[in-house]
C-alpha positions as CSV (number, residue, x, y, z in Angstrom):
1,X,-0.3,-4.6,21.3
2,X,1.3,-5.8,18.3
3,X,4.6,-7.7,18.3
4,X,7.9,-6.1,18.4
5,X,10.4,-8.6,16.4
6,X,10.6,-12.3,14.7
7,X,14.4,-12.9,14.9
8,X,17.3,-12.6,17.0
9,X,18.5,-10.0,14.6
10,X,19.1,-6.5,15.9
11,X,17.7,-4.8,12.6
12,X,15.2,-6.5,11.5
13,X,12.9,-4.8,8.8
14,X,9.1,-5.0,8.7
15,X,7.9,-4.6,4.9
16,X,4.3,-3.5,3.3
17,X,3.2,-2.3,0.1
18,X,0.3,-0.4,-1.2
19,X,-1.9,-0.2,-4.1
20,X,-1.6,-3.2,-5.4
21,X,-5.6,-3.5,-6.6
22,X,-5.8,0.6,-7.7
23,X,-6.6,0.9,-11.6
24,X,-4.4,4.1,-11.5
25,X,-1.1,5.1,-9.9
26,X,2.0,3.6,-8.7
27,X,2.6,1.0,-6.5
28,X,4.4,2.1,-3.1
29,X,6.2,0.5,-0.4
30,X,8.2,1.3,2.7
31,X,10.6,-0.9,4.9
32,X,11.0,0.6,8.5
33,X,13.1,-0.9,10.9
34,X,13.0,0.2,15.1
35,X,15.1,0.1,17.6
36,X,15.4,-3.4,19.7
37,X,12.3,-3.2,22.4
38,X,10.4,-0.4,20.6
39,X,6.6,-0.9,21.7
40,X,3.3,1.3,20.5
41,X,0.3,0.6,21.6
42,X,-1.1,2.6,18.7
43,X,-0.1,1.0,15.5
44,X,-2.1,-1.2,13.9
45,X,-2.7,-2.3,10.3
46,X,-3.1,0.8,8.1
47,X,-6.5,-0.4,7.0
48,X,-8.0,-0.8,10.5
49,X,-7.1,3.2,10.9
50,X,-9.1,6.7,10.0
51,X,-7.0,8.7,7.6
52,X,-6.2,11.4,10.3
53,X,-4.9,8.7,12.8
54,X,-2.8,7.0,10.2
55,X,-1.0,10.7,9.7
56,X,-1.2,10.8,12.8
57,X,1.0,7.8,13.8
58,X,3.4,8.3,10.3
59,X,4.8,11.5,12.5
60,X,5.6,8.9,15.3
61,X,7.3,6.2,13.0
62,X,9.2,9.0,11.1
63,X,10.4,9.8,14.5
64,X,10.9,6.5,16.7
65,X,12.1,4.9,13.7
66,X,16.1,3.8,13.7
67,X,15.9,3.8,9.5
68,X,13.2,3.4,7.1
69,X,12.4,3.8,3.1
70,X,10.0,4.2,0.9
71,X,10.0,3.7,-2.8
72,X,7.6,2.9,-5.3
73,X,6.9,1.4,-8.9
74,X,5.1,3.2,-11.6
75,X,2.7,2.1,-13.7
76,X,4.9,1.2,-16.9
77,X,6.8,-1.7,-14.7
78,X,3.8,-2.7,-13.4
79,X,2.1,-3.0,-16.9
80,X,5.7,-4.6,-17.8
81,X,6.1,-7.1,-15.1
82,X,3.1,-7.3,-13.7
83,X,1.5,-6.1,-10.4
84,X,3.0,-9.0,-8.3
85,X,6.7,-8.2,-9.5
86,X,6.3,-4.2,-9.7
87,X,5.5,-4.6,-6.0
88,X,8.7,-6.7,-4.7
89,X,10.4,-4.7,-6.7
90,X,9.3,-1.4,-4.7
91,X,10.0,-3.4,-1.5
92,X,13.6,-4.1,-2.7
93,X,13.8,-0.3,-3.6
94,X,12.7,0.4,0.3
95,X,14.8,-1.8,1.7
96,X,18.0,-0.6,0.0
97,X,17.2,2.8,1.7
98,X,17.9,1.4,4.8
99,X,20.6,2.4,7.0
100,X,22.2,0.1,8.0
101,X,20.8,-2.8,6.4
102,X,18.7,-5.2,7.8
103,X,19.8,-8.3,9.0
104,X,16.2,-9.9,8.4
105,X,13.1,-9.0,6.7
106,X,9.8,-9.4,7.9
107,X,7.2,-9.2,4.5
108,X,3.5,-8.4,4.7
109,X,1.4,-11.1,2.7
110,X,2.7,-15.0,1.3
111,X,4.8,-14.2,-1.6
112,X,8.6,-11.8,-1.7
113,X,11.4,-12.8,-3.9
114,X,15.2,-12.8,-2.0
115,X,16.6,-9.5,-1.4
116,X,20.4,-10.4,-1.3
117,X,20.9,-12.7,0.7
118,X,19.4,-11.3,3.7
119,X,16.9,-14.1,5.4
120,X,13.0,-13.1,5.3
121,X,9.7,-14.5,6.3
122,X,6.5,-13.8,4.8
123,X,3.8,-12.9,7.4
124,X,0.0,-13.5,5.8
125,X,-1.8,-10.4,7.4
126,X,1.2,-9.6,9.1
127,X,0.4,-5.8,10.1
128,X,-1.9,-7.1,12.1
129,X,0.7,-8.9,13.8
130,X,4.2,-7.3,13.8
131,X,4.8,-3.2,15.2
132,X,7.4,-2.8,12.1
133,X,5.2,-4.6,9.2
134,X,2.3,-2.4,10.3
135,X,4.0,0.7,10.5
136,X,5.9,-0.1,7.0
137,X,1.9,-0.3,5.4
138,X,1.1,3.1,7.1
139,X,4.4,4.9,5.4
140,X,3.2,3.1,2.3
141,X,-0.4,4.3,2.5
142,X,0.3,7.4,3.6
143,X,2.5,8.9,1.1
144,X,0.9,7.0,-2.0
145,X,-2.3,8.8,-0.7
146,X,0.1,12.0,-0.8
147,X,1.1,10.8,-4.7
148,X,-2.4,10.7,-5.6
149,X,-3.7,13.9,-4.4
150,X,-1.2,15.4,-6.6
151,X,-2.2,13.7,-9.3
152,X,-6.2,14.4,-8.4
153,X,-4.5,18.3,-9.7
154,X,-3.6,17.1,-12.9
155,X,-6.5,14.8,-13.3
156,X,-9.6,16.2,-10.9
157,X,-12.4,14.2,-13.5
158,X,-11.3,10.4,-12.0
159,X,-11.9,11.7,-8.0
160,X,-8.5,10.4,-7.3
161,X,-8.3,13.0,-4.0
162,X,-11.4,10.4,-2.7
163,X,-10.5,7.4,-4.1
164,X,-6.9,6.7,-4.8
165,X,-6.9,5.1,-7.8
166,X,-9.0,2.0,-6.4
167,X,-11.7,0.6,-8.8
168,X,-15.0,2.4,-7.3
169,X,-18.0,3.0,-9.2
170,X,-17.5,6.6,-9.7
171,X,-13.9,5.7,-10.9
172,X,-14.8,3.4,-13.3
173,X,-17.8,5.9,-14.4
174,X,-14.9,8.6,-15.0
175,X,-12.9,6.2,-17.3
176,X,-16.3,5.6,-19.2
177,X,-16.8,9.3,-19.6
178,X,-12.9,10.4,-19.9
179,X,-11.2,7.9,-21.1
180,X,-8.0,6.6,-19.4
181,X,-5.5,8.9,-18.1
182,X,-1.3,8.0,-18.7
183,X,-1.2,7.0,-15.3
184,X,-4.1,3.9,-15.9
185,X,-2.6,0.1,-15.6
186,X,-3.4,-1.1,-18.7
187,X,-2.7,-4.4,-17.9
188,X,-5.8,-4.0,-15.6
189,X,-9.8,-4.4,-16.2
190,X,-10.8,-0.8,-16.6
191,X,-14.1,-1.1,-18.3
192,X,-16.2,-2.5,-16.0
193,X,-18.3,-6.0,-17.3
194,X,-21.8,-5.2,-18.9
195,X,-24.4,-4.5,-16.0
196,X,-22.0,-3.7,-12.9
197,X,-23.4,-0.1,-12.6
198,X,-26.7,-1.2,-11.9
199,X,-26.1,-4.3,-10.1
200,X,-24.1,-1.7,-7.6
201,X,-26.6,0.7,-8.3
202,X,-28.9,-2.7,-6.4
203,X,-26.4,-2.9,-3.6
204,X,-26.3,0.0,-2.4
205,X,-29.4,0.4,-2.1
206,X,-29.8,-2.3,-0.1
207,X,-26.7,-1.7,1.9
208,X,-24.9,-4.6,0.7
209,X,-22.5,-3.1,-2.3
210,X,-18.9,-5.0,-1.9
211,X,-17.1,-3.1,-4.6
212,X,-14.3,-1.5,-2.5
213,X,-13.7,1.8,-1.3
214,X,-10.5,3.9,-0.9
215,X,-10.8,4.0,2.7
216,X,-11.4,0.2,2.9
217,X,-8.0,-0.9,0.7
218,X,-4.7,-1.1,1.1
């Protein structure tokens, strides 16, 4: 079972983003914060989870939680500030949802910039350590996944309704064919090098393709 709390503090926050490595779409996170004690033997990092047990579990957290946010960046910050920035600036947006507000702040991952002056500790892989870190990255998944299904509407040629915006072959095949959308980072590769397709085209048939899915990211 994972971890319940860090500190000493009675609201302490557990932080995640998602879509940090997607060629399309917003970046999202969501801060989440549960009562003193809270255990679940059931969370776990959003990535180690099948789609219908992480919607599965978001009911729970929407429910156990004492406060939680979500927020997200769009693609003009990110291509703005960069990816790095956009996404501690969506955690900063999560956070200030909270109610009341945390008196320390547990961040997925080695990098966060000071949110007030509230005290934090970065946590490398850290929703597969901490109960509120891991069920911050399911919120985050989660509803980004909801974002981009909408968007899949608007958009069905990129496949976004499979994979979310993350740089598979088929994606990069649909920007090839289409063009980019207004929701590409252009800030980001989206033409892959000379030769990818068939080098993947090599790996997969022999089993070994590590181009990454939707299903495998964050």
């Amino acid at each position: 079972m994972l971890q319940s709390c860090y500190s000493q503090s009675e609201w302490e926050a557990g932080c995640d983003e998602a879509g940090r490595g997607c060629l399309a779409g917003p970046v999202f996170a969501a801060a989440v914060m549960f009562p003193p004690g809270y255990r679940n033997p059931r969370l776990d990092d959003s990535k180690k989870l099948t789609g219908k047990a992480r919607y599965a579990l978001r009911e729970e957290i929407l429910r156990d939680a004492s406060s939680y946010g979500v927020a997200k960046a769009d693609v003009q910050e990110i291509d703005r500030c960069n990816i790095l920035q956009a996404s501690i600036e969506a955690m900063h947006r999560a956070l200030a949802q909270l109610n009341p507000q945390p008196g320390f702040i547990l961040v997925d991952g080695n990098r966060f910039k000071p949110y007030g002056s509230v005290p934090y500790a970065c946590m490398v892989k850290g929703d597969a350590r901490w109960l509120s870190i891991a069920a911050a990255s399911i919120l985050a998944k989660t509803f980004r996944d909801d974002y981009m299904q909408q968007l899949d509407a608007l958009y069905p040629q990129y496949g976004w309704r499979r994979n979310k915006g993350y740089p598979t072959a088929a994606h990069y095949q649909a920007i090839g064919l289409h063009g980019i959308s207004p929701h590409h980072r252009k800030t980001f590769r989206l033409f892959p090098e000379p030769g990818l397709f068939d080098a993947l085209r090599r790996k997969n048939e022999a089993g070994t393709s590590d181009l990454p899915s939707w299903e495998g990211c964050k």
